[in-house]
Z-matrix of the N, CA and C atoms (Angstrom, degrees):
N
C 1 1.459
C 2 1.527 1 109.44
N 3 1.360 2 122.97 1 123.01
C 4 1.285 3 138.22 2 164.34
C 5 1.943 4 108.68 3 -32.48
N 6 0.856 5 84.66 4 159.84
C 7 1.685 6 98.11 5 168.34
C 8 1.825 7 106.14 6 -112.86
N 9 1.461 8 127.17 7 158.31
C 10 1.820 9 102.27 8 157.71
C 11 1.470 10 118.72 9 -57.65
N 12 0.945 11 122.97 10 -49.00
C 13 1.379 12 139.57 11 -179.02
C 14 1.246 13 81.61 12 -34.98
N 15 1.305 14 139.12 13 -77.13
C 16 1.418 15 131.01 14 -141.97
C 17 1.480 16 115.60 15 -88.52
N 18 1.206 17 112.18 16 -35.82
C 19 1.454 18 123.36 17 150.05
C 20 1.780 19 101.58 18 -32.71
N 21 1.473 20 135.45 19 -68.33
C 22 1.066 21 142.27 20 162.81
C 23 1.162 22 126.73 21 1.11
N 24 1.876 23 96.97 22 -87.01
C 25 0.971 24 118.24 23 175.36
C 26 1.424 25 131.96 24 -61.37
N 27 1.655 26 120.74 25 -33.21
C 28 1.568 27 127.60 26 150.12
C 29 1.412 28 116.70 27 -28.71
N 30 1.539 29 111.42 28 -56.66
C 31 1.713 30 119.60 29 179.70
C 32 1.397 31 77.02 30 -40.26
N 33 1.531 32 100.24 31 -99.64
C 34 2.119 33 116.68 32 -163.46
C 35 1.269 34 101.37 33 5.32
N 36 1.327 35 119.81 34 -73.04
C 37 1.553 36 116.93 35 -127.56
C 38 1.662 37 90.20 36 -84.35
N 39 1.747 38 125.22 37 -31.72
C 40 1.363 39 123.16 38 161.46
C 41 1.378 40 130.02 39 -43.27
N 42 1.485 41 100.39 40 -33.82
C 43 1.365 42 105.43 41 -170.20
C 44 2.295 43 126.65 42 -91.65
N 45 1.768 44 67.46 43 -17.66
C 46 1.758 45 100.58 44 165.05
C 47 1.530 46 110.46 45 -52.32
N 48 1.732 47 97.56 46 -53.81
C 49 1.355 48 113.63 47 -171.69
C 50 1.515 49 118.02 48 -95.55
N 51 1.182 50 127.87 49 4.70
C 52 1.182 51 160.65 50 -164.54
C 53 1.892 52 103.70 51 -30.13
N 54 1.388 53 110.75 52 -43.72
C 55 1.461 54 92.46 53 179.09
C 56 1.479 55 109.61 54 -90.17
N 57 1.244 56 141.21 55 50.18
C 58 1.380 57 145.95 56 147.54
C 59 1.410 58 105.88 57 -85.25
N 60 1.309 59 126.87 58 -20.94
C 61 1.468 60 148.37 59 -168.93
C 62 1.454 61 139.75 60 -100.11
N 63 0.966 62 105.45 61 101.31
C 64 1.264 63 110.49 62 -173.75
C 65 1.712 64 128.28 63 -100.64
N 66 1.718 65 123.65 64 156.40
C 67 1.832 66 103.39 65 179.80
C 68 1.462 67 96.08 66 -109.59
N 69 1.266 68 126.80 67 135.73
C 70 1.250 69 143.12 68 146.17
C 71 1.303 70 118.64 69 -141.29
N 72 1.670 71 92.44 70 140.96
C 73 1.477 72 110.31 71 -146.51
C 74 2.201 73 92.16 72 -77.44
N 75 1.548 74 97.16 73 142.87
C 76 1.324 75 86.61 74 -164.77
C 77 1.847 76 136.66 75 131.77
N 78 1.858 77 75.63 76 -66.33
C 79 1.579 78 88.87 77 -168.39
C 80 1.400 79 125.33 78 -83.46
N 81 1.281 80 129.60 79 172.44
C 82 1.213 81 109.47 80 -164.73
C 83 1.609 82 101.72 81 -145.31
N 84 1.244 83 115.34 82 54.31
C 85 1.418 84 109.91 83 171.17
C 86 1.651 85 98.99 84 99.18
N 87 1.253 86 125.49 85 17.31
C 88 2.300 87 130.91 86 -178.56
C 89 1.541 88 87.71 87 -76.50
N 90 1.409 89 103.83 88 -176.32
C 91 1.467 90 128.53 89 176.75
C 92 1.551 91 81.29 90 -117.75
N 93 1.644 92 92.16 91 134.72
C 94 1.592 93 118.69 92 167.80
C 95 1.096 94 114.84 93 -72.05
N 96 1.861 95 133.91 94 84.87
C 97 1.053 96 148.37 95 -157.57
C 98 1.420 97 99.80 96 -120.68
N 99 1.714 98 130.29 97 135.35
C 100 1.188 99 131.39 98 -163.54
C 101 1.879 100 104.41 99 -52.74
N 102 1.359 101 108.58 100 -45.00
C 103 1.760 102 131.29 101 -172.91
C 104 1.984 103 93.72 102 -63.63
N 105 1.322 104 104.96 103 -37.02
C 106 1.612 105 77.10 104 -177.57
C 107 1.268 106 115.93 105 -97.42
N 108 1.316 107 126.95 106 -10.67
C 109 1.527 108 133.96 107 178.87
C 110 1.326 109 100.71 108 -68.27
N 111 1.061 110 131.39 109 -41.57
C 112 1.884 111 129.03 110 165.41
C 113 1.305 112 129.33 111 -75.64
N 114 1.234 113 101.93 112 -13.29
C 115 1.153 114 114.02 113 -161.28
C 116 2.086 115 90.92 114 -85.44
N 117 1.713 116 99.21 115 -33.40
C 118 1.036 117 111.54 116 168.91
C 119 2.261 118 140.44 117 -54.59
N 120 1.710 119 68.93 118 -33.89
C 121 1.921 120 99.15 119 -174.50
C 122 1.812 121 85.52 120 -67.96
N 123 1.475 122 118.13 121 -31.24
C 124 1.625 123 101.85 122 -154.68
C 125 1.187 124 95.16 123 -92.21
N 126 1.742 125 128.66 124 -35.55
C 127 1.248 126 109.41 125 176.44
C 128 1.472 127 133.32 126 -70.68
N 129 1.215 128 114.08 127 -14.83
C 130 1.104 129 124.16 128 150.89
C 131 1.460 130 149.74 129 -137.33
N 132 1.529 131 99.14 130 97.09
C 133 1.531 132 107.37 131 -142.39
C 134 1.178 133 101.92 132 -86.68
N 135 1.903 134 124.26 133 -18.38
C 136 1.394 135 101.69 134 -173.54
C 137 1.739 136 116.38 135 -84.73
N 138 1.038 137 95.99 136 15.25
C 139 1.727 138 107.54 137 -169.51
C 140 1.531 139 97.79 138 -108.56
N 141 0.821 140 119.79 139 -47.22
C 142 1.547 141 126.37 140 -172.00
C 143 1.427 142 103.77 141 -68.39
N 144 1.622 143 109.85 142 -29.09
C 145 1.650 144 91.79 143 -165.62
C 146 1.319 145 119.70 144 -102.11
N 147 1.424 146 115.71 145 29.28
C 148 1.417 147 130.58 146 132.42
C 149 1.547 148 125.49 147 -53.80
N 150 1.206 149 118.53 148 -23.58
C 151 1.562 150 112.94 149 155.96
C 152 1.551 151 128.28 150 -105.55
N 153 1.419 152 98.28 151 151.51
C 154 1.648 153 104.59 152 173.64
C 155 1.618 154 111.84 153 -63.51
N 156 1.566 155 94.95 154 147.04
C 157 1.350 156 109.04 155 161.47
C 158 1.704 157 113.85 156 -26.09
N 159 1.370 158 119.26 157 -68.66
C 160 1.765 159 139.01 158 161.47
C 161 1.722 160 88.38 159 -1.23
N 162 1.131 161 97.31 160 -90.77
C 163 1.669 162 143.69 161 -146.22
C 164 1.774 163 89.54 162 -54.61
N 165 1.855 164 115.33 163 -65.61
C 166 1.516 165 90.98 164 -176.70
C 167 1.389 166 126.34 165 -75.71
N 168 1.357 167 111.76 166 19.24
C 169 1.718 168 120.46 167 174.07
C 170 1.570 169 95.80 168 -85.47
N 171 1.848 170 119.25 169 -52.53
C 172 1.272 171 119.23 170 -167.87
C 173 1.988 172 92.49 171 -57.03
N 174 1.167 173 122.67 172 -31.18
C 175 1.561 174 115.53 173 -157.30
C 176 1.426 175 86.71 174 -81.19
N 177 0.970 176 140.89 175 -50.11
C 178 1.831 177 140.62 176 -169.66
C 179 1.628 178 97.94 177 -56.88
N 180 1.263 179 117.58 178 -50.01
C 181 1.486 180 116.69 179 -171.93
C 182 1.439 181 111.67 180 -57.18
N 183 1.792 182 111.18 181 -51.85
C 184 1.517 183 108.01 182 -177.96
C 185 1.197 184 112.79 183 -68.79
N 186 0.731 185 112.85 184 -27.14
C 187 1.952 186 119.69 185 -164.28
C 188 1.252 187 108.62 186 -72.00
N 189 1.247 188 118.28 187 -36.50
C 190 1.956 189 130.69 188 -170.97
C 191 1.558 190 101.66 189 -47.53
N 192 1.428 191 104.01 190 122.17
C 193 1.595 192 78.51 191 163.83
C 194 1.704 193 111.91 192 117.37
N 195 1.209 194 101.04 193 -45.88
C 196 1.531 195 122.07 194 -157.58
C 197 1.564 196 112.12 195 -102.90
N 198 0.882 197 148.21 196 154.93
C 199 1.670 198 160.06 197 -163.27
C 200 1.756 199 82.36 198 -103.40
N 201 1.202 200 97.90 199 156.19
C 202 1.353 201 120.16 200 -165.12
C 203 1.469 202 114.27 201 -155.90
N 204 1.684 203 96.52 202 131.75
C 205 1.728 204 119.22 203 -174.65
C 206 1.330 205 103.11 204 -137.99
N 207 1.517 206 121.35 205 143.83
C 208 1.365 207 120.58 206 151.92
C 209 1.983 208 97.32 207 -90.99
N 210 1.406 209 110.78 208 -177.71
C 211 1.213 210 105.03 209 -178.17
C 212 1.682 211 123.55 210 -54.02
N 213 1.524 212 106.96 211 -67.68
C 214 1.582 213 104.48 212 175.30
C 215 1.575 214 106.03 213 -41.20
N 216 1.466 215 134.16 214 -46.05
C 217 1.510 216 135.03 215 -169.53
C 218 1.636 217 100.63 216 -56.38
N 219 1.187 218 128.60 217 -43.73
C 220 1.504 219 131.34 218 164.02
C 221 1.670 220 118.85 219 -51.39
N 222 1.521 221 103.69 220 -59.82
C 223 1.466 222 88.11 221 170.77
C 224 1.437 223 132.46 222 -53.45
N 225 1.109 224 88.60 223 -48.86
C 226 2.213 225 114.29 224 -176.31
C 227 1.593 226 97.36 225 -36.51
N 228 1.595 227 100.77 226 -45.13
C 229 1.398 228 95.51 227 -160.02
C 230 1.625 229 122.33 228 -94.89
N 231 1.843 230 100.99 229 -12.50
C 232 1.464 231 89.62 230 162.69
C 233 1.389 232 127.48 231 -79.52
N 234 1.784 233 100.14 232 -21.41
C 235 1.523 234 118.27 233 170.23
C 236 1.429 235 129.88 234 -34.68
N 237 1.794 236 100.59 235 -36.23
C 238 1.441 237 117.01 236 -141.32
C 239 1.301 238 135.87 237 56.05
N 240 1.609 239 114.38 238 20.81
C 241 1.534 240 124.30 239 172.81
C 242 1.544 241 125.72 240 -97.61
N 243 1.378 242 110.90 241 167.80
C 244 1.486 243 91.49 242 -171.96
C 245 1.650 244 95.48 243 -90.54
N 246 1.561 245 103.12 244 159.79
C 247 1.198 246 118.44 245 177.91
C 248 1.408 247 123.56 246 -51.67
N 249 1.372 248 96.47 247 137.56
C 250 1.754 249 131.00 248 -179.53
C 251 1.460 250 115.10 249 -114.24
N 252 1.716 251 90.18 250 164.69
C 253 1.636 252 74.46 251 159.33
C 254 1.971 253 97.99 252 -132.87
N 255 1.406 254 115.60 253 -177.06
C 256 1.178 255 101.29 254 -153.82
C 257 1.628 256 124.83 255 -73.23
N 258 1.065 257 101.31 256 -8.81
C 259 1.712 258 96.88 257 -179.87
C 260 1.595 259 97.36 258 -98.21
N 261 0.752 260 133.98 259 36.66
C 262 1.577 261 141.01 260 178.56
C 263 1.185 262 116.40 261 -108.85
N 264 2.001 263 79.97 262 -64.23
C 265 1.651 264 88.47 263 174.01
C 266 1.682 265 122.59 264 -70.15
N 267 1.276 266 121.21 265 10.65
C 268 1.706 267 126.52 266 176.44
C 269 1.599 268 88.39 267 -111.76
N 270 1.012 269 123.31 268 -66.40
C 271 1.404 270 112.35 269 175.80
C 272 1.519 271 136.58 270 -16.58
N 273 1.386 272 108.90 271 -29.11
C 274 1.346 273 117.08 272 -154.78
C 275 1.985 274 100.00 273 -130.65
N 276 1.684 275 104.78 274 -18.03
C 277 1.748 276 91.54 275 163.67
C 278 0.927 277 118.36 276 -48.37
N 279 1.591 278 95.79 277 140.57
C 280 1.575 279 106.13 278 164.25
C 281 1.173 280 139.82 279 -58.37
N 282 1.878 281 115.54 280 -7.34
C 283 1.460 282 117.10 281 -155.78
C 284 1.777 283 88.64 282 -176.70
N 285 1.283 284 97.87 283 114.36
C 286 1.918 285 116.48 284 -178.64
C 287 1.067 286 100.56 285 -98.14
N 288 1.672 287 96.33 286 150.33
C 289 2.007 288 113.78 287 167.07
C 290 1.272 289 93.74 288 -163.86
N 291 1.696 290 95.13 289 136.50
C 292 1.622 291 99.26 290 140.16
C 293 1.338 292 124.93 291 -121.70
N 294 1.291 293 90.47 292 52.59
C 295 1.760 294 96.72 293 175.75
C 296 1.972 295 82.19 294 -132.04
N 297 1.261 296 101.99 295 123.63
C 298 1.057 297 143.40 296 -173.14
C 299 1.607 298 113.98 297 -61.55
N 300 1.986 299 103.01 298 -44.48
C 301 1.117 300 117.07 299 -176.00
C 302 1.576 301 118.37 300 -98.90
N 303 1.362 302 115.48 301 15.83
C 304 1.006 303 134.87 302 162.82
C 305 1.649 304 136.80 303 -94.43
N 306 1.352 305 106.60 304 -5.90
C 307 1.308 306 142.20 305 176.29
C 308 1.336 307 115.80 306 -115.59
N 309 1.795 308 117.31 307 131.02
C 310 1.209 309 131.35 308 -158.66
C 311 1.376 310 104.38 309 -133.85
N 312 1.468 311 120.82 310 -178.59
C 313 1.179 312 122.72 311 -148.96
C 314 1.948 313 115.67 312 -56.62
N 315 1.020 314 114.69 313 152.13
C 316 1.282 315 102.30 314 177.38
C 317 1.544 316 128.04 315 91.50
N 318 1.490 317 102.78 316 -14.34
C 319 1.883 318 114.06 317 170.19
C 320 1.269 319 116.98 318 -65.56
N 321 1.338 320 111.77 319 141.93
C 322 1.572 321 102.68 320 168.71
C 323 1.526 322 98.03 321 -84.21
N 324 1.485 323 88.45 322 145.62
C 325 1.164 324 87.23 323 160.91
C 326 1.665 325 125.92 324 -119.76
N 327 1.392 326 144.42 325 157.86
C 328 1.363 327 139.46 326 -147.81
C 329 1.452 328 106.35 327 -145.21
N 330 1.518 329 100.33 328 155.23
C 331 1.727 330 109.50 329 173.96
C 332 1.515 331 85.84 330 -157.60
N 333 0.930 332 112.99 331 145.50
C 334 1.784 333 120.14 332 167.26
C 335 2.088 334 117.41 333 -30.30
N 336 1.084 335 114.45 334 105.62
C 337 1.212 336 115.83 335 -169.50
C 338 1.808 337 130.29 336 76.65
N 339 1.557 338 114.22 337 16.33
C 340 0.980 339 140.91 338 176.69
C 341 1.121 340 136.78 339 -163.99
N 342 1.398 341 131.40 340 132.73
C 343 1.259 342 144.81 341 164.82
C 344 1.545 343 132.18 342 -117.57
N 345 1.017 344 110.00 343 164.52
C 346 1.661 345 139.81 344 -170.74
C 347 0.706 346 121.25 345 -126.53
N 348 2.191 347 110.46 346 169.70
C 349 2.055 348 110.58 347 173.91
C 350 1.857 349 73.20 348 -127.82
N 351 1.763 350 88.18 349 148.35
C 352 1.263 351 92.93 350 164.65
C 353 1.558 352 123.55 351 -100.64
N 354 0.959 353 128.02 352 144.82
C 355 1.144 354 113.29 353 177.25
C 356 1.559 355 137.73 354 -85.26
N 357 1.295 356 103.47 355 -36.55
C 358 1.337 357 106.34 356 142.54
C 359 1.539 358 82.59 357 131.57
N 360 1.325 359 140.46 358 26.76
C 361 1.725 360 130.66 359 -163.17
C 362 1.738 361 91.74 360 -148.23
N 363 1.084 362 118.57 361 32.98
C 364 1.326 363 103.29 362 -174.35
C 365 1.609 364 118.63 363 85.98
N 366 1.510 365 115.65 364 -16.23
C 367 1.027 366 118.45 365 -179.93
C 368 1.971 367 139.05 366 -119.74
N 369 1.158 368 135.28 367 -153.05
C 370 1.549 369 106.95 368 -168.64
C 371 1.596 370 90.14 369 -177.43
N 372 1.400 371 108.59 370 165.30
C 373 1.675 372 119.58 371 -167.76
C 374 1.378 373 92.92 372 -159.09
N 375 1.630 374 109.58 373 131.75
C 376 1.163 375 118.95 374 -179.30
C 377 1.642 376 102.35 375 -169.12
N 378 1.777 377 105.47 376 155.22
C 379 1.131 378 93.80 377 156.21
C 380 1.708 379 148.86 378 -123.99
N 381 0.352 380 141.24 379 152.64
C 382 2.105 381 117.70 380 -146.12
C 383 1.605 382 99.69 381 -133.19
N 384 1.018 383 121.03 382 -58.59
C 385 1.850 384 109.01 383 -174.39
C 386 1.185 385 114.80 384 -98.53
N 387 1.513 386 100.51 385 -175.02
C 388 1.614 387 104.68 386 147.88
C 389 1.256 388 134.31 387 -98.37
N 390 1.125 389 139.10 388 -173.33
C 391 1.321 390 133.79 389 -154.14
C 392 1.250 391 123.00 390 19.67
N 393 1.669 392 115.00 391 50.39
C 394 1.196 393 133.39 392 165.97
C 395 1.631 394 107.09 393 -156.07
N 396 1.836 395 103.25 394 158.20
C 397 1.356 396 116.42 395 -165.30
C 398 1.523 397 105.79 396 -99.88
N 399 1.231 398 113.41 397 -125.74
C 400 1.892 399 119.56 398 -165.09
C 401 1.866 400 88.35 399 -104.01
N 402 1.273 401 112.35 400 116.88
C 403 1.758 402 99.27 401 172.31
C 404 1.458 403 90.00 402 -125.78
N 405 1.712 404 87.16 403 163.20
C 406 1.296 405 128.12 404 -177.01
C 407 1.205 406 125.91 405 -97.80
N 408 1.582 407 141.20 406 129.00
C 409 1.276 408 117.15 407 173.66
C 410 1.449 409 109.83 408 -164.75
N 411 1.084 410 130.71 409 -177.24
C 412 1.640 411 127.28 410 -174.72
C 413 1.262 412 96.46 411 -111.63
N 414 1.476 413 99.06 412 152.60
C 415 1.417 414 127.90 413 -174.14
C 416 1.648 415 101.76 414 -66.57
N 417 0.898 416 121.59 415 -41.16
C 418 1.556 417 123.72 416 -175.72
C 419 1.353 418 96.94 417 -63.19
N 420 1.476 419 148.35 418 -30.29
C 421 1.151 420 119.24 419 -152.18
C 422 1.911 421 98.32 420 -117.89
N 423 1.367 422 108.20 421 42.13
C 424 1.872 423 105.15 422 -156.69
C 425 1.799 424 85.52 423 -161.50
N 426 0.992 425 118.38 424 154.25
C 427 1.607 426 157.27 425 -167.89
C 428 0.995 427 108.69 426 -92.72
N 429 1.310 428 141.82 427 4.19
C 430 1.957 429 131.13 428 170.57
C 431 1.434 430 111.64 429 -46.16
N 432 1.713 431 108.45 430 141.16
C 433 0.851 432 89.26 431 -173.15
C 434 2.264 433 99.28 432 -136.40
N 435 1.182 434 89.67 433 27.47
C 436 1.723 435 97.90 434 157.72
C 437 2.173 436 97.49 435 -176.64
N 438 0.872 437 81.39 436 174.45
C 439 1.887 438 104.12 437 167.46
C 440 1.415 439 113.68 438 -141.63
N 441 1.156 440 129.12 439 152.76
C 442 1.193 441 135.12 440 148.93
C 443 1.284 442 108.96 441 -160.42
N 444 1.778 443 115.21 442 -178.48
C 445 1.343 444 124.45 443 -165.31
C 446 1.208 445 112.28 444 -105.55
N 447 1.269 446 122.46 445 122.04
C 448 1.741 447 144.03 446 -172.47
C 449 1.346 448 126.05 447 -47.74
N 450 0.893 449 113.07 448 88.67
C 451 1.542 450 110.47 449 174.67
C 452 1.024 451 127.74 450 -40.98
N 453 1.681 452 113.52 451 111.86
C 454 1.183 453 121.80 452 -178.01
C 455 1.408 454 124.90 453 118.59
N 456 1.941 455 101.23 454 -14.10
C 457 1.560 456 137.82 455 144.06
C 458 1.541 457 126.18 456 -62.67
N 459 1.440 458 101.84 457 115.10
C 460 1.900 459 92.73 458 -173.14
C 461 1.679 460 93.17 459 -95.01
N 462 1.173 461 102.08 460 106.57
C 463 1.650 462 130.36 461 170.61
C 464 1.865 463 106.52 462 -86.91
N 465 1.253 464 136.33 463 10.42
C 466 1.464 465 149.31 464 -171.27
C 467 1.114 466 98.58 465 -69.81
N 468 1.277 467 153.11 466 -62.19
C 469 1.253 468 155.48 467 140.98
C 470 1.435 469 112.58 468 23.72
N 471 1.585 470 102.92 469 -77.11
C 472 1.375 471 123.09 470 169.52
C 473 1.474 472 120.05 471 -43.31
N 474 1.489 473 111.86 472 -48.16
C 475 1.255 474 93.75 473 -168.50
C 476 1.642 475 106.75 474 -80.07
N 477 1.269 476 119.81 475 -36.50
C 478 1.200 477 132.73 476 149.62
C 479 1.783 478 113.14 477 -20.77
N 480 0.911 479 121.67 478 -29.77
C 481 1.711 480 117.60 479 173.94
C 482 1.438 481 100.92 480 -97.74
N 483 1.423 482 124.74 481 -28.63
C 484 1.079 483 113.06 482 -177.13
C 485 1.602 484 124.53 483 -75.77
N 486 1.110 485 111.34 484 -15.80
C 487 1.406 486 144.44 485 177.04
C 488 1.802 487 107.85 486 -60.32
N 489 1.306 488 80.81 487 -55.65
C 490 1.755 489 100.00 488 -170.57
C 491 1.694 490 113.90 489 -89.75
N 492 0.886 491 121.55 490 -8.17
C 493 1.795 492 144.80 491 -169.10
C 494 1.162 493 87.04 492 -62.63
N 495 1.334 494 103.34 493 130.67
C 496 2.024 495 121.40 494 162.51
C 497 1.338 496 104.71 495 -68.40
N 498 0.752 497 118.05 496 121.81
C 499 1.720 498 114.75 497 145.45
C 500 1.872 499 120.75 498 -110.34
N 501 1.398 500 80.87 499 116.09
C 502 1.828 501 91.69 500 173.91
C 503 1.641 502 115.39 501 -84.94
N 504 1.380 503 110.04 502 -176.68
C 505 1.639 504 105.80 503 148.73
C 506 1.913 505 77.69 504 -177.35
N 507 1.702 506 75.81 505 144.70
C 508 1.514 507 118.11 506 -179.64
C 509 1.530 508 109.44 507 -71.45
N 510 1.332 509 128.05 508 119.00
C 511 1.768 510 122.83 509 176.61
C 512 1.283 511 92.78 510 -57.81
N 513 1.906 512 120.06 511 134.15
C 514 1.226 513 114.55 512 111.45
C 515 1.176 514 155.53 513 -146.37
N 516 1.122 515 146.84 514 -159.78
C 517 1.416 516 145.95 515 -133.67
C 518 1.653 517 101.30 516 -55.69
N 519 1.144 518 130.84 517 133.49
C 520 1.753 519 140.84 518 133.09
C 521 2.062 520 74.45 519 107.97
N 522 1.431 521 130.62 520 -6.52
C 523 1.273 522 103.13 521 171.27
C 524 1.897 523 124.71 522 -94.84
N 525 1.521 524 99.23 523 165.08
C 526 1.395 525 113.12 524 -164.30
C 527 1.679 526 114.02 525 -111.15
N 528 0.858 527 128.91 526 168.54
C 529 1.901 528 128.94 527 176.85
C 530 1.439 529 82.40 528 -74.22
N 531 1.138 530 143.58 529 -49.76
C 532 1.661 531 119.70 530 -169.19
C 533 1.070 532 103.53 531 -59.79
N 534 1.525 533 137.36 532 -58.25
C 535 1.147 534 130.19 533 -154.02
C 536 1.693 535 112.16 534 -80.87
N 537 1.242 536 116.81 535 -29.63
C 538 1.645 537 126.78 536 149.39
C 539 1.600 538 103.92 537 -33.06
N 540 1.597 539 104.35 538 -76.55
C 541 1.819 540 95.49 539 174.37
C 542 1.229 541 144.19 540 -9.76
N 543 1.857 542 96.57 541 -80.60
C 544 1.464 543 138.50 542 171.31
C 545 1.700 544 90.29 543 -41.94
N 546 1.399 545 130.75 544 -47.93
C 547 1.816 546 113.73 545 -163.44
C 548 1.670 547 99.27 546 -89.77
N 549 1.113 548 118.90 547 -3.25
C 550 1.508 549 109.90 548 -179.81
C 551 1.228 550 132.04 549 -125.53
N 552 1.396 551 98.90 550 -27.03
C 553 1.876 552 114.44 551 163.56
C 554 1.226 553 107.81 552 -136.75
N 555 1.517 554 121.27 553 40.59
C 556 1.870 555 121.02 554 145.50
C 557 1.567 556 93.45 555 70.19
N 558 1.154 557 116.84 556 -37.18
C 559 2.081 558 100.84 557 -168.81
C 560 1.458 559 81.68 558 -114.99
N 561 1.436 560 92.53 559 144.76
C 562 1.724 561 117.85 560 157.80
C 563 1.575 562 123.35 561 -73.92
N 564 1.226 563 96.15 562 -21.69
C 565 1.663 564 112.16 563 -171.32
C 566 1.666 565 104.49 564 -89.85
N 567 1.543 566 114.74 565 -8.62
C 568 1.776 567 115.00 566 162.92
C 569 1.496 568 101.95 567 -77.33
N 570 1.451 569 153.20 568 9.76
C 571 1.299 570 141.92 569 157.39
C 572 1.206 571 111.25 570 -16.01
N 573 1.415 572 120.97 571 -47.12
C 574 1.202 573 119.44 572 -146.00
C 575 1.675 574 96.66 573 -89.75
N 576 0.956 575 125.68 574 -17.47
C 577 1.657 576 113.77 575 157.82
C 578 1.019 577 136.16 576 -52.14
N 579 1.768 578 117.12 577 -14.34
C 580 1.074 579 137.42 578 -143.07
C 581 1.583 580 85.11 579 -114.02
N 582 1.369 581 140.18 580 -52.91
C 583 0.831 582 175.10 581 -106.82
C 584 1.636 583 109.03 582 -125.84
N 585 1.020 584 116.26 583 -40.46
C 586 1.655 585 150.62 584 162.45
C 587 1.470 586 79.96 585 -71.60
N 588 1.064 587 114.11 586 -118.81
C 589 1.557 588 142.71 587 -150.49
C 590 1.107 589 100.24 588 -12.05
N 591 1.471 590 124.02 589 -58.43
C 592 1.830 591 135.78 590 -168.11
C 593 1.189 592 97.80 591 -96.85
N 594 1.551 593 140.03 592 7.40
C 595 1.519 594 123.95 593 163.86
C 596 1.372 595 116.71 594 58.09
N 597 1.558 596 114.48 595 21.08
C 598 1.523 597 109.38 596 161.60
C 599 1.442 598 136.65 597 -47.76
N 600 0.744 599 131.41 598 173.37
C 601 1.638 600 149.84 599 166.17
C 602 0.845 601 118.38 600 -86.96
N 603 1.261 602 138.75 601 -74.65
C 604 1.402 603 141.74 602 148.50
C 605 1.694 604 123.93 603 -90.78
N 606 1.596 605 91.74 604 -154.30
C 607 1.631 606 98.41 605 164.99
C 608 1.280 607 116.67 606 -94.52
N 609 1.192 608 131.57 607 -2.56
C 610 1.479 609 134.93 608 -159.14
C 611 1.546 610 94.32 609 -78.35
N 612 1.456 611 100.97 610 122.38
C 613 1.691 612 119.19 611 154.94
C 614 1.282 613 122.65 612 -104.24
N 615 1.134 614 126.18 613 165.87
C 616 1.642 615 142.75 614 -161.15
C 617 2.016 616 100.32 615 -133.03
N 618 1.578 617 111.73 616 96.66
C 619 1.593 618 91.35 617 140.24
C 620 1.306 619 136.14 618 -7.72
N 621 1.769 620 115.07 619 104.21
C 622 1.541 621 98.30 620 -167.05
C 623 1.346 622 117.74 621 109.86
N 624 1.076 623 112.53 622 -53.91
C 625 1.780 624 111.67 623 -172.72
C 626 1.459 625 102.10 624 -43.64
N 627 1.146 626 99.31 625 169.73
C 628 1.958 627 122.07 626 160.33
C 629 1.195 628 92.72 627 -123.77
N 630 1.355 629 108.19 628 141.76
C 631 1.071 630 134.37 629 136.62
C 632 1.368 631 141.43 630 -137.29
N 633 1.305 632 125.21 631 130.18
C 634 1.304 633 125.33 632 -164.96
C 635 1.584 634 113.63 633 -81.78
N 636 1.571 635 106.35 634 157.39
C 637 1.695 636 104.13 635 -131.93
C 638 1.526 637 87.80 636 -121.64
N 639 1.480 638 108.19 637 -23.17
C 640 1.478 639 127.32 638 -175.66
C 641 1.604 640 141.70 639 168.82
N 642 1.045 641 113.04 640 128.96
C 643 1.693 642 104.37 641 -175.86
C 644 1.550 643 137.27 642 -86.15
């Protein structure tokens, strides 16, 4: 089983290599062979027949040659899962968001009839048309509209940091270790964890200080 991280890094190293690669809607990792690129137009004709005659000659030409994914066929395969298609694969994460910045490397990411890998930097790799390869782009400038973590992705790691994550908080003005408490462990009368933790002397706080709240 993949890790996200590695899920991740699969995108990367695809996208490194990016013109071995081709998008057709459909495929799932074939060799772009003249017999299967048509073979493709027939199985799915109501999708295809949004382009001109012109246009699926230009798609037979690029495609020849090249390994072939529609989007979910890209994820599936940096995943290491067996093939989906995209509302399946959101359907079935283990763990939803649509906060964007809450999701780290290795999320799919989703919009109605498409998916992504996130990368975990603000940014994402996917592939969406035809006559185009593996692209890159930032989340700010694209329409997702949830993430979650892939079934079948060991994301443990994560929670594992979350476990272990410092949490500080900054003194300020007119507040007390009780009232620090009361916002972080519900009782005022846990001060004394606080107190422990930072190895104080007393109760006396300083405007400003940090203090860490937990490890």
């Amino acid at each position: 089983m993949r890790t996200g991280l590695e899920v991740s890094q699969r995108a990367l190293e695809m996208f490194n290599e990016r013109e071995k690669y081709a998008y057709l809607y459909g495929a799932k990792g074939e060799l772009g062979t003249e017999e299967f690129i048509r073979y493709m137009f027939k199985q799915y004709p109501a999708y295809f027949s949004k382009y001109s005659a012109e246009q699926l000659e230009q798609i037979v030409e690029y495609s020849k040659g090249k390994i072939l994914y529609d989007c979910s066929g890209f994820v599936c395969h940096c995943a290491g899962i067996g093939t989906s298609y995209s509302g399946k694969l959101m359907a079935e994460c283990t763990k939803q968001t649509t906060d964007v910045k809450e999701a780290q490397a290795g999320w799919l990411a989703w919009k109605q009839g498409h998916v992504g890998i996130d990368r975990g930097d603000g940014t994402f790799l996917h592939m969406y048309k035809e006559l185009e390869t593996i692209v890159a782009d930032r989340f700010s400038n694209y329409d997702w509209q949830k993430q979650g973590r892939l079934k079948g992705v060991d994301y443990s790691y994560e929670d594992e940091q979350e476990v272990n994550k410092v949490i500080t908080h900054t003194v300020q003005k007119g507040e007390t270790l009780w009232k620090i408490a009361t916002k972080y462990y519900g009782k005022g009368n846990l001060y004394t964890k606080i107190v422990d933790i930072n190895k104080l002397k007393d109760t006396t706080i300083n405007v400003g200080q940090v203090l860490v709240i937990s490890k």
